[in-house]
C-alpha positions in Angstrom: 20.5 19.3 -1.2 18.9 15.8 -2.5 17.5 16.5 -5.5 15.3 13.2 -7.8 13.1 12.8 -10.7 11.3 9.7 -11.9 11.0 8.9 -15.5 8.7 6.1 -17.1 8.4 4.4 -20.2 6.1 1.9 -22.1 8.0 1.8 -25.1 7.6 -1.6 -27.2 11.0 -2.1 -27.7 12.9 -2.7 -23.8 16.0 -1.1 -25.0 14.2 2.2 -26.1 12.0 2.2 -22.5 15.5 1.6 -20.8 16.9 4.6 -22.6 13.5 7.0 -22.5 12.8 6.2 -19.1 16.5 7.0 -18.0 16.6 10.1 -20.0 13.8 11.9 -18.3 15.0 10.9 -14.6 18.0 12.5 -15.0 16.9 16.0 -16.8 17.7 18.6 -15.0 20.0 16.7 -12.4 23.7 17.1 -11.8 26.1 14.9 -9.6 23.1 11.9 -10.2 24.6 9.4 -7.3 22.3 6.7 -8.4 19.6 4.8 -10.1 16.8 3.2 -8.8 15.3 1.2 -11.5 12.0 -1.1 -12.1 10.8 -3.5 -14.9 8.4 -5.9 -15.8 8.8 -9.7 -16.3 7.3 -8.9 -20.0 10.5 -6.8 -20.7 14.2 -7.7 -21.9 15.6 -6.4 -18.7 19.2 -7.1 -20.3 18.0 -4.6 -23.2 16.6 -2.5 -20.4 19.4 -1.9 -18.5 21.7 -1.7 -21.8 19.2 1.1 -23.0 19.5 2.6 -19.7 23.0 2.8 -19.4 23.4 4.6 -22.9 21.5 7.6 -21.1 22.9 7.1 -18.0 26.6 6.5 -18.6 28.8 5.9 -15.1 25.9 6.0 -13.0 25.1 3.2 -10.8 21.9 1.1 -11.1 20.2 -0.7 -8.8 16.5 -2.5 -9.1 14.2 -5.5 -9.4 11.1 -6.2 -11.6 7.6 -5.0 -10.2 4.7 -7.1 -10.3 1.8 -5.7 -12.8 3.2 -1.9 -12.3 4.8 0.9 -11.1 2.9 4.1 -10.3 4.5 7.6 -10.6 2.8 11.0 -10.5 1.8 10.5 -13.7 -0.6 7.9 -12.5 -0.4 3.6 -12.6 1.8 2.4 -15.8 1.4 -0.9 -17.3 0.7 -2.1 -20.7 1.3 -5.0 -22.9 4.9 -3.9 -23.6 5.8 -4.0 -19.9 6.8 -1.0 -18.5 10.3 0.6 -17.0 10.9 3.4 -14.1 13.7 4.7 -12.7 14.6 7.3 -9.9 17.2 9.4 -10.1 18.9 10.8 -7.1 21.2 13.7 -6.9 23.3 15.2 -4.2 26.4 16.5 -4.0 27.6 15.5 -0.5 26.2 11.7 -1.0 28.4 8.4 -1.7 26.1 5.4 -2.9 27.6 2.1 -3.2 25.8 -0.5 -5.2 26.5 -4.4 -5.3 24.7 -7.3 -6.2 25.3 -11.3 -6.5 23.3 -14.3 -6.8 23.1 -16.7 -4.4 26.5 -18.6 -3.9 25.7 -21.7 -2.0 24.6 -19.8 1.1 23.0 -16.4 1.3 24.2 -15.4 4.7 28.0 -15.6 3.1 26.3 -14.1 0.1 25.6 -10.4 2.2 28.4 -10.3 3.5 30.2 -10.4 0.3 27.7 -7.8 -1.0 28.4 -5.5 1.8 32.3 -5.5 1.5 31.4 -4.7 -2.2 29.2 -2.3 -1.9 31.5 -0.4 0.9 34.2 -0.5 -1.6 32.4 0.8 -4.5 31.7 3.8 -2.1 35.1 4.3 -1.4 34.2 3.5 1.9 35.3 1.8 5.0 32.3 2.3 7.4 29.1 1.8 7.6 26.3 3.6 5.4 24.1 5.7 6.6 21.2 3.4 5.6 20.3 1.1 2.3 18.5 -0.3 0.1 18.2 -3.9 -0.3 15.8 -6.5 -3.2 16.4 -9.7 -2.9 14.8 -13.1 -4.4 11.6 -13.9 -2.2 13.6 -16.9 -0.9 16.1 -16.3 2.2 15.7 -12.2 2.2 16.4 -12.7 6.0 19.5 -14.8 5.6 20.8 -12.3 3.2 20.2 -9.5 5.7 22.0 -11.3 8.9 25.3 -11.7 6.5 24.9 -7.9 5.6 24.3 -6.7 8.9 27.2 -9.4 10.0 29.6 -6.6 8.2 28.5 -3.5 8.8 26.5 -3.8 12.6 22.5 -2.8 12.6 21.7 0.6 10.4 18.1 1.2 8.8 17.3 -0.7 6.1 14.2 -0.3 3.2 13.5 -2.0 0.2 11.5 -5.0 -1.2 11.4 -8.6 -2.5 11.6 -9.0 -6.8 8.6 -9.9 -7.8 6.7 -11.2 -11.0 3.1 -11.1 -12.3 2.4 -14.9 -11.3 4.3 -16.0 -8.8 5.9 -18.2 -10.9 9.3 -17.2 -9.8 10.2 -15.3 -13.6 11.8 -12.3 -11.4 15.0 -10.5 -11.9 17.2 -8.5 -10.0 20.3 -6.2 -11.3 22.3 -3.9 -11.4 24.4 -1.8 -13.6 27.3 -5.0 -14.4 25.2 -8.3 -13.3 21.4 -9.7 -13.7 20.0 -12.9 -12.3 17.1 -14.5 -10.8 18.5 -15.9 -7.2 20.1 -13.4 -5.1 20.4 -10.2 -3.6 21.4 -6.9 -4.8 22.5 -3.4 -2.3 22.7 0.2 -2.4 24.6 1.9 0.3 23.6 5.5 1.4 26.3 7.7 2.6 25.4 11.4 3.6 23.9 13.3 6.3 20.2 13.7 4.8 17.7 11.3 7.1 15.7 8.8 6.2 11.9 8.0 7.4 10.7 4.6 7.1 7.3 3.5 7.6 7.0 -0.1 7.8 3.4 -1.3 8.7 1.0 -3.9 7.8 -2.2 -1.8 8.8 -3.9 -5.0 9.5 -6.2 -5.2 12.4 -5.2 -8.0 15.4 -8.2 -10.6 15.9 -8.6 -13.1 18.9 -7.4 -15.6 16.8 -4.3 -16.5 18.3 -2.2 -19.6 18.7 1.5 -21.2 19.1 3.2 -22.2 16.4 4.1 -26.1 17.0 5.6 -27.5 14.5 7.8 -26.2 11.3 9.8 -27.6 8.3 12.3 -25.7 7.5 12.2 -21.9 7.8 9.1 -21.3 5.9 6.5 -24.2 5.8 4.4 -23.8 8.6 3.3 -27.4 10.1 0.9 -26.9 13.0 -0.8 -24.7 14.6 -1.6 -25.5 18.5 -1.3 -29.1 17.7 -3.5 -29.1 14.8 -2.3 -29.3 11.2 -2.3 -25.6 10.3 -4.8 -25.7 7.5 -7.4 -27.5 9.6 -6.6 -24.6 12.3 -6.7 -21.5 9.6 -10.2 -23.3 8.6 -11.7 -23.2 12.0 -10.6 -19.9 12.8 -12.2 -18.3 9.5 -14.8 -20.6 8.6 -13.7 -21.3 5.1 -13.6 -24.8 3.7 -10.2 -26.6 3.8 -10.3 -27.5 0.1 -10.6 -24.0 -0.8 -7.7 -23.0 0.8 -5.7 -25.9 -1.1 -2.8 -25.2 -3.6 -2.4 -21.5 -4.8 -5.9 -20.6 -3.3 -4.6 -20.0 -0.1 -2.7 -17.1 -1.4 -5.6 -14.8 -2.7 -7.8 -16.3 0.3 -5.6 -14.7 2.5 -4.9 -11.5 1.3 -7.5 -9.7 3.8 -6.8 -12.2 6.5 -3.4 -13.2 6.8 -1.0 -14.5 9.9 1.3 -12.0 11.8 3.9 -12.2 14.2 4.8 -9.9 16.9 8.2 -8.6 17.9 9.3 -9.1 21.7 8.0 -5.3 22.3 4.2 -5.6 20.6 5.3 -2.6 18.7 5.2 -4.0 15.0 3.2 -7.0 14.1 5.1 -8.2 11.2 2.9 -10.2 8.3 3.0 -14.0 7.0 1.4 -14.2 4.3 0.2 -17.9 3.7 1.6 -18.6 -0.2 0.1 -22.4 -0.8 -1.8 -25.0 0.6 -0.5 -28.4 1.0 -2.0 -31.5 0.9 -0.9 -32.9 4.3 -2.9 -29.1 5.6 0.6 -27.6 5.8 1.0 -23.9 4.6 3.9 -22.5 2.8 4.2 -18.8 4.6 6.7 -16.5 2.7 8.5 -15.4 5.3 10.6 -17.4 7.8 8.7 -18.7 11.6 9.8 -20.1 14.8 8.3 -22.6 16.8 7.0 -22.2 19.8 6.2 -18.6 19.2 2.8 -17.1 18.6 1.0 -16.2 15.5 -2.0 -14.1 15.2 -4.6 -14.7 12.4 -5.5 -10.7 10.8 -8.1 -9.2 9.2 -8.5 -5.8 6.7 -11.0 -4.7 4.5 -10.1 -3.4 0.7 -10.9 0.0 1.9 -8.8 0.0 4.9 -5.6 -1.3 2.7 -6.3 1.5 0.3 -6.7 4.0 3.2 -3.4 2.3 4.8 -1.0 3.9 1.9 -2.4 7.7 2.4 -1.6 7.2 6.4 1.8 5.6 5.7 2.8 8.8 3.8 1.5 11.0 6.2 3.6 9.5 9.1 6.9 9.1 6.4 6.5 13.3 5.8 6.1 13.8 9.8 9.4 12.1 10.1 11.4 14.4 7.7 10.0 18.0 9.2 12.4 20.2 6.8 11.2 18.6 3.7 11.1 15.5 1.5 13.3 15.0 -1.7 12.0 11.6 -2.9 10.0 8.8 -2.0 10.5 5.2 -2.5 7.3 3.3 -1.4 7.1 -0.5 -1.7 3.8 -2.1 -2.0 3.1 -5.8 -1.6 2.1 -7.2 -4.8 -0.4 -9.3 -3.0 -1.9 -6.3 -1.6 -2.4 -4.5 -4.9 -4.4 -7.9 -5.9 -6.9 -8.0 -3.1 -7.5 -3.8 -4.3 -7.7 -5.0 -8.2 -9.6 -2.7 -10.1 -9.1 0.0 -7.4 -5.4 0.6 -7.9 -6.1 4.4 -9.0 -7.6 5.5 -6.0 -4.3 4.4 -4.1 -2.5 6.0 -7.0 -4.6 9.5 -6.3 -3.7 8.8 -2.6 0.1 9.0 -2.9 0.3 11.9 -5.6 -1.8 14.5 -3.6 0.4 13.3 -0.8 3.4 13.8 -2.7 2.6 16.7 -3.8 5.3 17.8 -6.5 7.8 15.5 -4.8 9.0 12.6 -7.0 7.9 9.7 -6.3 8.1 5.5 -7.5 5.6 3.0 -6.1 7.0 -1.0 -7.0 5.0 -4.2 -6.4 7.1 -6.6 -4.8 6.7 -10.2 -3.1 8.5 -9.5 0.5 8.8 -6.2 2.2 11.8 -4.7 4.5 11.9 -1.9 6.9 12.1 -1.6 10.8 9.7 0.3 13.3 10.3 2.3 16.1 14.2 2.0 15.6 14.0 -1.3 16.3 15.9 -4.2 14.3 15.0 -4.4 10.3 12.2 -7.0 9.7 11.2 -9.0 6.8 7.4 -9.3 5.8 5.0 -9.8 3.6 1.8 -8.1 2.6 3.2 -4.9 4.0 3.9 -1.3 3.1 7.9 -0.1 3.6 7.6 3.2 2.6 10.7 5.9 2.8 11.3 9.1 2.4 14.5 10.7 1.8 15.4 14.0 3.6 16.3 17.3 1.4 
């Protein structure tokens, strides 16, 4: 049986919070398989993870920093000290392989040499069941093509690193290696199932055009011929010079871009990052031309309400029982609900009921829908649940 705990820490000291927050994720646990762990940018994470190790010896760790918080039953944790969780998880009759590398000049070469390791530090030649993957908000799908290039398509979860600022301060790791640029793995071998509910809970408006012109993978040029600023302007009504620079981020929160897959079934977010001044947007996630894009709209109570359904639907898909949740947020989500954070924190622990549980802030979401292919997005909920 999969068996977890969570464990938190605010300690001032990162080395301490690494050890106290370790310690009480792995009370009462035998055979822990794996540790899932989350920082802040205001912490040591080198003196984090050395704290964490004392506590957790041989065990594998795996993580990213969270933007602003975690939450855990015990409610949102944050404080001037930064903050550390970790989720333990325990089962007999699972492998877990973790691996992790920054970028070496290109990231699609980069997963693949992840995935080899991470199948070898499983003692495995096959496939996982499913994993885990965090990545720099960057080339997440690039990194995902050169995993699934090694071990074929199997359901993925997890979230982009993340810092309070977007000012790129983020840090991935795991139990041997920390860096900034990169992409770390956790491969899940057993029989228990997963449930993944990947979702922006946006609503679709008429607001739809082609996508004529990008740069790149991620700068997003024009939209039906018109410089895509200009377009986003008329569509909303909001002035372009307040949608220049960093603006364009926050002013987009509760109406961002999404694309659809070839099936309708998952509308999968862009969420506009900057404003340039030739009306171009930097999107964080990748785009095509000559594909549509639809512009969204939510309210802050329908993004709050979002989390309570996407834990509904993740305990319908694991009938016999939940033994741990993962749930990653959008960071850019939890800053359109600001001050409201504890009523989606209330949300997920009456949900949870005694069931462990970690919520991390992060800046690019993973997951797939309808067993279709795994997606990258932004703005989104990927939350899982493992199976007892």
């Amino acid at each position: 049986m999969l068996k977890s705990n969570v464990g938190w820490s605010i300690a001032k000291s990162s080395k301490d919070a690494g050890k106290e927050a370790a310690q009480k994720a792995i009370a009462n646990l035998t055979q822990t398989k794996v540790a899932l762990l989350y920082t802040s940018v205001d912490n040591n994470v080198e003196e984090v993870l050395e704290g964490a190790k004392e506590a957790l010896g041989e065990v594998p760790i795996v993580g990213c920093t969270s933007s602003g918080g975690i939450i855990v039953p015990d409610g949102f944790i944050t404080s001037e000290n930064g903050f550390v969780g970790v989720m333990a998880l325990s089962d007999s009759a699972m492998s877990v392989g973790v691996a992790g590398s920054a970028l070496d000049k290109d990231a699609r070469e980069t997963g693949r040499k992840i995935a080899e390791e991470a199948m070898k530090k499983a003692g495995k030649t096959c496939a996982p069941s499913y994993f885990y993957m965090a990545a720099s908000p960057k080339e997440e799908e690039d990194y995902l093509k050169g995993i699934e290039d090694v071990i074929g398509r199997v359901p993925m979860f997890g979230g982009s690193a993340a810092d309070n600022t977007v000012e790129g301060l983020w840090s991935l790791y795991t139990d041997d290696v920390v860096f900034n640029d990169g992409c770390v793995v956790a491969f899940f071998y057993t029989d228990k199932p997963l449930s993944n509910v990947y979702t922006g809970a946006y609503r679709e408006t008429d607001d739809v055009g082609i996508i004529t012109k990008v740069e790149g993978k991620r700068k997003l040029v024009e939209i039906n011929g018109m410089p895509a600023l200009e377009q986003y302007s008329k569509w909303t009504g909001k002035k372009i010079d307040d949608l220049k620079g960093g603006n364009l981020l926050v002013e987009t929160i509760l109406s961002p871009l999404g694309v659809k897959d070839r099936l309708g079934d998952l509308v999968a977010i862009r969420h506009p990052m900057a404003g340039n001044d030739d009306l171009s947007m930097n999107i964080g996630n990748q785009l095509a031309e000559k594909t549509a894009i639809v512009r969204m709209e939510a309210t802050v109570d329908e993004l709050i309400q979002s989390t309570t359904d996407a834990m509904k639907s993740v305990k319908e898909g694991l009938p016999n029982g939940v033994g741990a949740y993962l749930l990653v947020h959008c960071g850019g989500r939890k800053l359109g609900i600001g001050d409201r954070i504890d009523e989606v924190s209330k949300r997920l622990k009456d949900e949870a009921g005694d069931t462990p549980f970690m919520t991390i802030f992060t800046f690019g979401e993973y997951g797939s829908n309808n067993n279709d292919r795994n997606t990258c997005g932004g703005l989104m909920l990927s939350f899982t649940g493992l199976g007892k």
